[in-house]
C-alpha positions in Angstrom: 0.0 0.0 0.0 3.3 1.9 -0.2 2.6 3.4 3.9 5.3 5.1 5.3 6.4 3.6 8.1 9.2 5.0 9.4 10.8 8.9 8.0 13.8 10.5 9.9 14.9 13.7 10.1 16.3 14.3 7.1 14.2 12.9 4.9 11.9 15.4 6.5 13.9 18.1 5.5 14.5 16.9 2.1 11.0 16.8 1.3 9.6 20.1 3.8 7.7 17.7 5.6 6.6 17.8 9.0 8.0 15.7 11.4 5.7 12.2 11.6 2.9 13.6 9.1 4.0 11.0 6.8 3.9 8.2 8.9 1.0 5.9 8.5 0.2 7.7 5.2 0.4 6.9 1.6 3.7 8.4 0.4 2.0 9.7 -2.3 -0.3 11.8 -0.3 2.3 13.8 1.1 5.1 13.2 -1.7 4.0 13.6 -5.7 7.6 13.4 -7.1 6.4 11.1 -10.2 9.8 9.3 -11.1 10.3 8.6 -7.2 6.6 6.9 -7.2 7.4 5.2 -10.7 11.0 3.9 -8.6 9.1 2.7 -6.2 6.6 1.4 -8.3 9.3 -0.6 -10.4 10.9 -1.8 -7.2 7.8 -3.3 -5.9 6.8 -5.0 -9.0 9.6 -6.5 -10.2 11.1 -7.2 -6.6 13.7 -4.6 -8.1 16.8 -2.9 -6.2 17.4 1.0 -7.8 20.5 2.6 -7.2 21.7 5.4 -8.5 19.4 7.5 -9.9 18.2 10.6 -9.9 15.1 12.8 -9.0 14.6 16.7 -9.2 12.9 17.9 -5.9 12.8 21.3 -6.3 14.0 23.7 -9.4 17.8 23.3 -8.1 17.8 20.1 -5.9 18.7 16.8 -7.2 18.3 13.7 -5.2 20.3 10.2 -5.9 18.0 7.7 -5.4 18.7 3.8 -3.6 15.8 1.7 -3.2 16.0 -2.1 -1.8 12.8 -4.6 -1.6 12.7 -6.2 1.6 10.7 -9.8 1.8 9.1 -11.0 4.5 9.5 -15.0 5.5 7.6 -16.4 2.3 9.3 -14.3 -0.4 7.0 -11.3 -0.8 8.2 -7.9 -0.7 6.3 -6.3 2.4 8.8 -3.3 2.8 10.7 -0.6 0.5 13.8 0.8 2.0 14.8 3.9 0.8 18.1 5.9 1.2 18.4 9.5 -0.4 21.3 11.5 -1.0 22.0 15.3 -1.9 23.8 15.7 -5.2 25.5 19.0 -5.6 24.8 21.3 -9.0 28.1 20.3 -9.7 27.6 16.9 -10.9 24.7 16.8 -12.3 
């Protein structure tokens, strides 16, 4: 159902959220970055890791993007972790 379930500080302050208004909420309710929610899309899907690639937040900010499928016991991806990183204008 793609629910946050856990957000820490600085992904709060990546995205101008408030702290814990994304958890226990569809991340596309409080995130509408389309080629994140197609990269998580993909990773879910096709039980897919992404690494390395990148997303424009905001007219100057670029975000490198890691995504890695967790499975529960019986093989089903249940989780998404995501790990985000700052890239600077010089290497775009």
């Amino acid at each position: 159902h793609k629910v946050v379930t856990h957000i820490n500080h600085v992904g709060n302050d990546l995205f101008k959220l408030i702290p814990g208004e994304t958890v226990d909420q569809a991340l596309s309710r409080k995130i509408s970055n389309n080629a994140l929610l197609e990269f998580l899309d993909t990773s879910i899907k096709n039980d897919q890791k992404i690494t390395d690639e990148k997303i424009t937040i905001k007219e100057n900010e670029i975000l490198n993007v890691n995504m890695f499928p967790i499975k529960n016991k019986f093989g089903e991806v249940v989780r998404v972790l995501m790990i985000f990183e700052r890239v600077n204008d010089d290497k775009k």
